[in-house]
C-alpha positions as a printed NumPy array, in Angstrom:
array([[ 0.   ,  0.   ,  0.   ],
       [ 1.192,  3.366, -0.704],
       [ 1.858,  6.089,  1.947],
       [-0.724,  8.709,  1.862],
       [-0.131, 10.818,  5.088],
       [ 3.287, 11.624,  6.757],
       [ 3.773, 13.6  ,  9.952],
       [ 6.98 , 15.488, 10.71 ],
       [ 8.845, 16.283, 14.027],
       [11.05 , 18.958, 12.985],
       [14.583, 19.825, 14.703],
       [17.56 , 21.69 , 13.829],
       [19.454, 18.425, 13.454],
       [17.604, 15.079, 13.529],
       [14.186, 15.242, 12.146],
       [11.351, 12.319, 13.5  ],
       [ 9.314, 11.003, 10.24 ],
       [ 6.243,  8.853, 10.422],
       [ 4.121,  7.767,  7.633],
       [ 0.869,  5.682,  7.262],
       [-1.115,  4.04 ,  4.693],
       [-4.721,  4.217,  3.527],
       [-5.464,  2.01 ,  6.293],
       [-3.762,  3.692,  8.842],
       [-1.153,  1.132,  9.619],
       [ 2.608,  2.73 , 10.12 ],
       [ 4.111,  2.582,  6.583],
       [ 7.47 ,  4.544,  6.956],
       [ 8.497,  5.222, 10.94 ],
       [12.241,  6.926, 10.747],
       [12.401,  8.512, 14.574],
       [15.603, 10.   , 13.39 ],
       [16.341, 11.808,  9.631],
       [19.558, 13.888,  9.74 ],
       [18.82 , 17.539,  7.91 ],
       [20.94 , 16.316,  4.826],
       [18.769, 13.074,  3.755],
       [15.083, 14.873,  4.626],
       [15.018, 15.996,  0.994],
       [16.111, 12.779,  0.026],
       [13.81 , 10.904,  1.574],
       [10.723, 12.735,  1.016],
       [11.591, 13.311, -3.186],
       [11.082,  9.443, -2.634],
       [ 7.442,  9.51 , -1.587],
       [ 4.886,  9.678, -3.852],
       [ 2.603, 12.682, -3.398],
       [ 0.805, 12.665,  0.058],
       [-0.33 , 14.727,  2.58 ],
       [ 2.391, 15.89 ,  5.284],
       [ 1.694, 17.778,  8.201],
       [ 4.186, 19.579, 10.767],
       [ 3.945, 21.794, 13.127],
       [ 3.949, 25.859, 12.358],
       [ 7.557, 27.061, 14.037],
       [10.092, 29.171, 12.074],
       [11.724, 27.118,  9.911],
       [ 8.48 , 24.992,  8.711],
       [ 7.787, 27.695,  5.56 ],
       [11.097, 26.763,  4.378],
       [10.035, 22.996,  4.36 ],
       [ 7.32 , 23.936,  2.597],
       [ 8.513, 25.34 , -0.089],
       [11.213, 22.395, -0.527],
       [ 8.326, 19.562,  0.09 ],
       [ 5.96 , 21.095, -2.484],
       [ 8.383, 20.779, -5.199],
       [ 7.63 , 17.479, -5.306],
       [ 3.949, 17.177, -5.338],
       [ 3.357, 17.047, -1.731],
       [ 0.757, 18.771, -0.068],
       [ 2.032, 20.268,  3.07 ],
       [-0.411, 21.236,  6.039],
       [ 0.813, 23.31 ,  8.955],
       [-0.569, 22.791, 12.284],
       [-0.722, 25.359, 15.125],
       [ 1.34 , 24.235, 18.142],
       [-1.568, 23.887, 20.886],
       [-2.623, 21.19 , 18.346],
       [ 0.415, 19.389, 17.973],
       [ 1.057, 18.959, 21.599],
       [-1.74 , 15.987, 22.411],
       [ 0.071, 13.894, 19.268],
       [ 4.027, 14.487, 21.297],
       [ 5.142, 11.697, 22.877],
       [ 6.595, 11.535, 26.364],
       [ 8.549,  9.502, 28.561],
       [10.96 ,  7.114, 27.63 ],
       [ 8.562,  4.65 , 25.582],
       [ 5.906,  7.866, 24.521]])
């Protein structure tokens, strides 16, 4: 099945990557993407939907992820927060 929905973490460095499929099983689950092989890895996805948080940086992403077909959502932090993970296992 193909991806059709990825969710971003993003970070100066290490970016967290998660991706499901139509059914909403985990399809693509990278919890760490260094900065350099982002690009890489999401010119490899067919189009989908990808969603990240709104912070400073995240326009730039945009831009770069739209290039490729994608369509790129930007959330509003409050919303983000219930989807973090916490602890050592989240």
């Amino acid at each position: 099945m193909a991806i059709v929905s990825v969710g971003i973490d993003l970070a100066k460095n290490v970016f967290a990557v998660h991706g499901v499929d139509e059914s909403g099983k985990p399809a693509l689950v990278r919890p760490s993407v260094r900065r350099a092989k982002l690009i890489e890895l999401i010119a490899s996805l067919p189009p989908c939907l990808i969603g990240m948080e709104a912070c400073s940086g995240a326009h730039h992403w945009v831009r770069e992820f739209q290039r490729f077909g994608h369509t790129v959502l930007l959330m509003a932090p409050k919303f983000v927060t219930p989807y973090r993970l916490s602890g050592k296992r989240g």
